[in-house]
Structures are given as structure tokens and as C-alpha cells.
N, C-alpha and C positions, 0 to 999 in steps of 0.2 A: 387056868384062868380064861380058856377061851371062852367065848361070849360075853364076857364083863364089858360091861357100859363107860364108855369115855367120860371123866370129871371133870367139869368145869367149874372155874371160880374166877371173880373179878374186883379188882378190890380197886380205891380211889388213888393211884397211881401217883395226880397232883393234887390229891384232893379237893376237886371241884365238881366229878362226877361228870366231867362233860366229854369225857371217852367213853364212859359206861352208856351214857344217851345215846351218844351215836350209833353205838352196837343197835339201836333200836332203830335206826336211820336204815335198818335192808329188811323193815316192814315185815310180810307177812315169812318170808325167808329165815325168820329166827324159829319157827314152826321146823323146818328140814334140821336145823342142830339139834332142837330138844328131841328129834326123833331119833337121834341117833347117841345121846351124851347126856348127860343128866347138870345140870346147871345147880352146883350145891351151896356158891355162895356168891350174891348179888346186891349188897347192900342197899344201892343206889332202888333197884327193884324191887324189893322187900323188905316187909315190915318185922326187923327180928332185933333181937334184945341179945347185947354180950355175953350176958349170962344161958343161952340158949347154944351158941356156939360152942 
């Protein structure tokens, strides 16, 4: 499995999405994770439909 890409996912913890915001609070530095990790589920982020998961 070397070289496989780190998974990330973030789900609504208190369901208010306001930790998932903040993850956007270290600005252009979210740029250095996705270079390194693939971010596969982000609802707060993305427009995606249960039935697609």
C-alpha cells in the first residue's frame, strides 16, 4: 500500500457545522492537506446527495 493517499472525512460532530467552518479558518493552508490527503467527505463543503454516498 505504499504511496496510498491519506482519507479524510468530516461529518457534523454538533450538527451545526461550525467546526467544519473553522477547519476553513487556516485560509490558504487547506491547499498543503489536499496535497497530501484526499478529503472524501465534507458535507458542510459540498453539494452531494445521500444517495450518492
Amino acid at each position: 500500500m505504499a504511496g496510498d493517499r491519506l482519507k479524510i472525512a468530516f461529518y457534523w460532530a454538533a450538527s451545526c457545522g461550525g467546526c467544519e467552518i473553522a477547519v476553513l479558518d487556516i485560509n490558504e493552508k487547506i491547499l498543503d492537506v489536499v496535497a497530501k490527503a484526499d478529503i472524501v467527505f465534507w458535507p458542510v463543503a459540498m453539494d452531494i446527495k445521500y444517495k450518492d454516498v
